[in-house]
TORLO-762182 format. One record per residue (C-alpha): residue in three letters; chain; x, y, z. Coordinates in steps of 0.1 Angstrom, whole numbers. Each point is the difference from the previous one (the first is absolute). Example, Ala and Ser with C-alpha at 12.3 -4.5 7.8 and 13.67 -1.06 7.14 Angstrom:
BEGIN
SITE   aa  ch     xx     yy     zz
SITE  ala   A    123    -45     78
SITE  ser   A     14     34     -7
***
This chain:
BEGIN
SITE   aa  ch     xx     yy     zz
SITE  unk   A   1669   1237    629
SITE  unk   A     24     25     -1
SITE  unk   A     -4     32     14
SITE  unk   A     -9     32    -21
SITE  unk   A     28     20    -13
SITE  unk   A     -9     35    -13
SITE  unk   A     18      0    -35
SITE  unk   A     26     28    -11
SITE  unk   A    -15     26    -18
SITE  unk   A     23     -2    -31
SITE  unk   A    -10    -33     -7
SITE  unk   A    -35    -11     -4
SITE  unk   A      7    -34    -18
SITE  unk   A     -9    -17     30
SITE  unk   A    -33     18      1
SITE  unk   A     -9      0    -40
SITE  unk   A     -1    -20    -25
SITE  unk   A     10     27    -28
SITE  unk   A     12      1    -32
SITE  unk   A     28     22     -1
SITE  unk   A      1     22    -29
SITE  unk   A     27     30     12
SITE  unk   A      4     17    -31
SITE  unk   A    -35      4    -15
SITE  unk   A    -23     -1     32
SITE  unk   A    -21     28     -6
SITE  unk   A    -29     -6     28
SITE  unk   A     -1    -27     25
SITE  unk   A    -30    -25      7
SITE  unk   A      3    -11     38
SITE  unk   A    -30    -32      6
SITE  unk   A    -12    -10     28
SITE  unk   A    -15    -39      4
SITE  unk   A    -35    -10     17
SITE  unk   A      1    -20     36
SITE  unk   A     28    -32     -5
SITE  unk   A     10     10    -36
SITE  unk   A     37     13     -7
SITE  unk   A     17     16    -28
SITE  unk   A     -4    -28    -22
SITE  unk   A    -38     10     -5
SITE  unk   A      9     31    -25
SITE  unk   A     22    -23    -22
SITE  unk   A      6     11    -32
SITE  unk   A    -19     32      5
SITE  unk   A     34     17    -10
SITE  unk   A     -7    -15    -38
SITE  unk   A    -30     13     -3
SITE  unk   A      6     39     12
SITE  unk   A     20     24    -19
SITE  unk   A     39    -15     -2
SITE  unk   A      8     32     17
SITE  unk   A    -20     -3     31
SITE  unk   A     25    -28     28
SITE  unk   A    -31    -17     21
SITE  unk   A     12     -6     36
SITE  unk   A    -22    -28     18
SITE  unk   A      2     -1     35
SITE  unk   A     13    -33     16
SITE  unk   A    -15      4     40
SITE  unk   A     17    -21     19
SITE  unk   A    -10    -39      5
SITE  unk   A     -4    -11    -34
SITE  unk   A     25    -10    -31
SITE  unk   A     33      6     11
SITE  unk   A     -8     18     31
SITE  unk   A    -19    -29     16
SITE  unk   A     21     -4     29
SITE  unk   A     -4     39     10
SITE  unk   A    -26      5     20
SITE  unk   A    -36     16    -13
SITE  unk   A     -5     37     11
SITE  unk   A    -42      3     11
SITE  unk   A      3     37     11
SITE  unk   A     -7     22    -31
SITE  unk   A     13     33     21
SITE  unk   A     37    -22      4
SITE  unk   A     -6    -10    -36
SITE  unk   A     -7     33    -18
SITE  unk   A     29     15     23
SITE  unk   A     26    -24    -15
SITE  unk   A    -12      7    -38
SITE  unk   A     -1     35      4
SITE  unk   A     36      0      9
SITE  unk   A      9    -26    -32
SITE  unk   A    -17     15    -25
SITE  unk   A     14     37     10
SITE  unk   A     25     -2    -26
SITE  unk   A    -19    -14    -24
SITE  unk   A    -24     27     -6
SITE  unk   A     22     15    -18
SITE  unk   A    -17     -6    -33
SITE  unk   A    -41      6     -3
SITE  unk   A    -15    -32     17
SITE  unk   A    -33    -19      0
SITE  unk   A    -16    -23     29
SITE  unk   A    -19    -29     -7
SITE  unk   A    -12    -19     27
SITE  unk   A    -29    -28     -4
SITE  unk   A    -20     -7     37
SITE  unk   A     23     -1     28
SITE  unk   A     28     18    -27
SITE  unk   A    -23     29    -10
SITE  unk   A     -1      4     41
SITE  unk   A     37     -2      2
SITE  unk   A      5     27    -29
SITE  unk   A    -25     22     15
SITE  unk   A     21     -1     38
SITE  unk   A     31      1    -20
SITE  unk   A    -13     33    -18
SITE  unk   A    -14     13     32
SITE  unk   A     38     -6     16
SITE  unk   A     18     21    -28
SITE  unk   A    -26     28      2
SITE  unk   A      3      2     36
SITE  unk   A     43      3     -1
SITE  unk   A     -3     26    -30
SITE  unk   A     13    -24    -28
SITE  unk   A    -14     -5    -38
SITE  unk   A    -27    -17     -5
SITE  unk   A    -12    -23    -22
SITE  unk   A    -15     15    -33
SITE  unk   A    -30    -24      1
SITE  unk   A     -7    -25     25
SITE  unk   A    -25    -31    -12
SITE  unk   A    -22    -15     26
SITE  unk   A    -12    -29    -12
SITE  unk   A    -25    -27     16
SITE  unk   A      0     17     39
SITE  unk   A    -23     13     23
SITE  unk   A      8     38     12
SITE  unk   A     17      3     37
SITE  unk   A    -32      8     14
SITE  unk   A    -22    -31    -16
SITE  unk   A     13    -25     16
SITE  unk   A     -6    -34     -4
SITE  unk   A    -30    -14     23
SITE  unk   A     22    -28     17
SITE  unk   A     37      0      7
SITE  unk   A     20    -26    -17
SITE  unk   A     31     -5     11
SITE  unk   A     -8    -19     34
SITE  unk   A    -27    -16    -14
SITE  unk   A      0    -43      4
SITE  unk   A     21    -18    -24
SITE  unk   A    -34    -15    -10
SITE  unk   A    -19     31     -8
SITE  unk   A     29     21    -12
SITE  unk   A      6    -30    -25
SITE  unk   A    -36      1     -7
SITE  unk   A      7     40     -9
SITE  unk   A     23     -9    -26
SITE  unk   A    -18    -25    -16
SITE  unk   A    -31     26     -9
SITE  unk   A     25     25     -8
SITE  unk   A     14    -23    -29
SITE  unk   A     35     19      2
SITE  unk   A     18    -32     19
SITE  unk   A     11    -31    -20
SITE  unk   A    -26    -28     10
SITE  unk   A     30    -24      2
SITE  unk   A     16     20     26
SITE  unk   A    -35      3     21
SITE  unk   A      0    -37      1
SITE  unk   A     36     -6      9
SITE  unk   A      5      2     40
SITE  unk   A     37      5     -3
SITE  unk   A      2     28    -27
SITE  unk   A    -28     15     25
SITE  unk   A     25      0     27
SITE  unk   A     25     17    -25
SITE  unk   A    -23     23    -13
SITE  unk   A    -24     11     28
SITE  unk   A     24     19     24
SITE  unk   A     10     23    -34
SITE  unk   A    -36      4    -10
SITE  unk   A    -13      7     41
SITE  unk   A     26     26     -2
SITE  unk   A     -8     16    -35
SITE  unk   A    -39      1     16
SITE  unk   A     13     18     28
SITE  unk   A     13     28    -17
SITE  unk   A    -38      9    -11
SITE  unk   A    -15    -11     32
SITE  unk   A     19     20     28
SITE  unk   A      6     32    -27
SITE  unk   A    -12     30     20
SITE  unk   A     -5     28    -23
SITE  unk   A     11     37     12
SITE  unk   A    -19     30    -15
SITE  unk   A     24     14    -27
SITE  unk   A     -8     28    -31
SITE  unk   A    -10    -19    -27
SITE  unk   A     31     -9    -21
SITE  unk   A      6     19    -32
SITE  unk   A      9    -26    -23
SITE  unk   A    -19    -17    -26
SITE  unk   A    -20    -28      6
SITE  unk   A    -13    -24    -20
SITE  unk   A    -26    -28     17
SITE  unk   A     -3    -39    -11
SITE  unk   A    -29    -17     10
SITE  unk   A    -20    -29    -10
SITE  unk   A    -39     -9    -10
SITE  unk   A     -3    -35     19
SITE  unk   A     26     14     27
SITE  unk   A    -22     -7     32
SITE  unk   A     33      6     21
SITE  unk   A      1     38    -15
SITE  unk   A    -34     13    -11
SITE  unk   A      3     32    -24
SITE  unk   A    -20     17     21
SITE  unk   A     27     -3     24
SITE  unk   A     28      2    -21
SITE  unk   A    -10     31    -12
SITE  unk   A     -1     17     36
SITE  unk   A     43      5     -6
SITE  unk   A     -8     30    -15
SITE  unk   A     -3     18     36
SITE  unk   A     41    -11      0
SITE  unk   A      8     22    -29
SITE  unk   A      1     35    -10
SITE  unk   A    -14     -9    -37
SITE  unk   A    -30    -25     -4
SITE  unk   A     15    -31    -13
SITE  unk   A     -5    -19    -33
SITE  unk   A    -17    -33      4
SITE  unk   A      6    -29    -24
SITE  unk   A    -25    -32      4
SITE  unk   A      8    -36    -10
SITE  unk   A    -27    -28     -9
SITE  unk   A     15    -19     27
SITE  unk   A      2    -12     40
SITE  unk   A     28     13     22
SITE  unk   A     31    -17    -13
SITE  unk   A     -9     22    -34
SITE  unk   A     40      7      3
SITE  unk   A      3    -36    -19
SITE  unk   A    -30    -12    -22
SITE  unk   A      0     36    -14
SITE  unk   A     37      5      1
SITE  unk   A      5     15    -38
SITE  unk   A    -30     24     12
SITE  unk   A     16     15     30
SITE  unk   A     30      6    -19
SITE  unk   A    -13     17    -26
SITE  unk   A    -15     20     26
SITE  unk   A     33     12     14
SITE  unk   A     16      3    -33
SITE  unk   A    -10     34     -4
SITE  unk   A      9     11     36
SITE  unk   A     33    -15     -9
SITE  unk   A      2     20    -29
SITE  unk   A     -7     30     22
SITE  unk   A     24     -6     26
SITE  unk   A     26     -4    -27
SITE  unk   A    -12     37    -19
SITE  unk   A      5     15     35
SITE  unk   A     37    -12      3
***
């Protein structure tokens, strides 16, 4: 693998998967994708939001056409290198939607811009992810092949086929180790709790994020935030895709009103 080249900051096409729309953007929708997932995940989200709102979705290194760049696993390196692409981008009102290890990324990435003085997001949507300081019981990333595999499997968020193929495993693995390691090694600093809106996404038969936990972000944010449920586990982001959408509409909408 090659090794990682921090992009120009005029040009985030090799960070986003976008669809450019110059001349009516009116807010900008910036998603973030859950552990080994890429861009490719919020497909045809752009259809389904207001035609004025562009939906960037971040590419990470490693996967698609960026296989051959290394993985970043350090969320501080990470959040430091989004902060500086996305500064001329919040030039319009902007939403973050991040689902697990994304909603983790947009939070950093939030906490980055507040720290350097720069806009914020208008509403930032957590969805599917414990709070900094809930972590998980076990860390992941340096588990065994056999047990991290084993992980996956009761997650239900992998492809079966690819669990059961030894040489997409060696493909996938070092991406998805990395994409755990961003959680696992995060070391959150006391900051004031961010002023933006947040909106929380969480699921019923989510044993990953109980609500009880989920609902502990609030200590993160100046105003309690909303909480939406789904009838679902944790990959909520898919079976109840239309659901979550509709969700963000209206935050959409709002972002857009602001502009």
């Amino acid at each position: 693998m090659s090794a990682i080249i921090t992009p120009a900051i005029n040009n985030p096409s090799d960070w986003f998967l976008r669809k450019v729309r110059p001349q009516s953007t009116q807010c900008r929708v910036f998603c973030f994708p859950y552990a080994g997932g890429g861009g490719a995940i919020y497909r045809g989200w752009h259809a389904a939001l207001p035609a004025s709102a562009e939906v960037l979705a971040l590419q990470l290194p490693g996967r698609g056409a960026r296989y051959n760049v290394a993985p970043i696993a350090s969320l501080a390196q990470l959040s430091t290198l989004l902060a500086d692409l996305v500064a001329p981008l919040m030039d319009r009102p902007c939403l973050f939607f991040g689902h697990s290890n994304g909603a983790l990324i947009g939070y950093a990435l939030a906490v980055e811009l507040a720290k350097r003085g720069m806009p914020l997001p208008r509403h930032l949507v957590l969805s599917a992810k414990r709070p900094p300081h809930i972590p998980r019981s076990e860390i992941l990333h340096d588990l065994p092949t056999p047990q991290l595999i084993e992980k996956l499997r009761n997650l239900n968020g992998t492809p079966p086929e690819i669990l059961a193929n030894p040489e997409l495993l060696e493909i996938v693995l070092p991406t998805l180790r990395a994409d755990l390691s961003l959680s696992d090694t995060y070391r959150h600093e006391p900051v004031p709790p961010l002023p933006c809106r947040a909106t929380l996404l969480g699921g019923t038969r989510d044993a990953d994020v109980p609500l009880d936990a989920l609902r502990q972000w609030d200590r993160y944010f100046r105003d309690t935030p909303a909480l939406h449920v789904f009838e679902d586990g944790h990959f909520f982001i898919h079976s109840a895709r239309d659901d979550v959408l509709r969700t963000l509409h209206p935050l959409v909408q709002d972002c857009i009103a602001a502009g």
